[in-house]
C-alpha positions in Angstrom: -3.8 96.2 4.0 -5.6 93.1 4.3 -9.2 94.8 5.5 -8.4 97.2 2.2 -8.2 94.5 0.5 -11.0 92.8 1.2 -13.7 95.3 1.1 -12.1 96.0 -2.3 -12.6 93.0 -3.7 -14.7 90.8 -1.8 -17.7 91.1 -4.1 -15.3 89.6 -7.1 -13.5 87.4 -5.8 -16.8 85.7 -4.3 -18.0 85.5 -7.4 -15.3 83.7 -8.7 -15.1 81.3 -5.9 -19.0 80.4 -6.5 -17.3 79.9 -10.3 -15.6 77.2 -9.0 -17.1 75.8 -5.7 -20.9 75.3 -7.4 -22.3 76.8 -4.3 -22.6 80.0 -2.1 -21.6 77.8 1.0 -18.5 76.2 -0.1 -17.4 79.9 -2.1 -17.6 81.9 1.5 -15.6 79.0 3.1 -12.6 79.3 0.0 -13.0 82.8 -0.3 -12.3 83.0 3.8 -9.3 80.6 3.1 -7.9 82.5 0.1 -7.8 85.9 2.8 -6.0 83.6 5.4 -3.5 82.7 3.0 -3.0 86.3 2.1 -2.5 87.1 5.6 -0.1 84.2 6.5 2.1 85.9 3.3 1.5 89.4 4.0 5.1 90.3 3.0 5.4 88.6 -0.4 1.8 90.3 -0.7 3.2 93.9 0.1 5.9 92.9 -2.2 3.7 91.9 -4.8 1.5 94.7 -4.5 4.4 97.7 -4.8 5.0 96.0 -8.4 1.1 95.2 -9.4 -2.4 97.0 -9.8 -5.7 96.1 -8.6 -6.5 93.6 -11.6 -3.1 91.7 -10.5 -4.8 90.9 -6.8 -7.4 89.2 -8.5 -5.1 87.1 -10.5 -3.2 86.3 -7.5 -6.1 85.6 -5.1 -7.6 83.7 -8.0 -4.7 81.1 -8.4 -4.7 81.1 -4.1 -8.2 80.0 -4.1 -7.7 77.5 -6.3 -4.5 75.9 -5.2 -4.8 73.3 -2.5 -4.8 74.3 1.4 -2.0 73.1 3.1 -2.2 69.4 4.2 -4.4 68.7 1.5 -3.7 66.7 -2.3 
């Protein structure tokens, strides 16, 4: 699900990170960290994704990318 995913909508949602990191660098880093927390809740994700469409990912990924990694303020 999570490869799927990303080949899907890599191309986006890197795009969107570079939106908000400034830099190509920084957006690969958050885009990697956005996919890791997808994987660490895979089951609210296949939970989420029986109820949503394509568009919805993006929305979620989105507001993973920019909340705040675990550990951090």
């Amino acid at each position: 699900m999570i490869t799927e995913l990303y080949t899907v909508y890599r191309a986006e949602l890197l795009k969107y990170c570079c939106m908000v990191c400034g830099n190509i660098s920084d957006a690969e880093d958050l885009l990697q960290e956005t996919f890791m927390k997808a994987l660490s809740n895979l089951d609210l994700l296949k939970n989420w994704a029986r109820k949503n469409d394509g568009p919805g990912f993006i929305r979620w990924q989105g507001t993973c990318s920019t909340m705040p990694a675990e550990g951090e303020q």
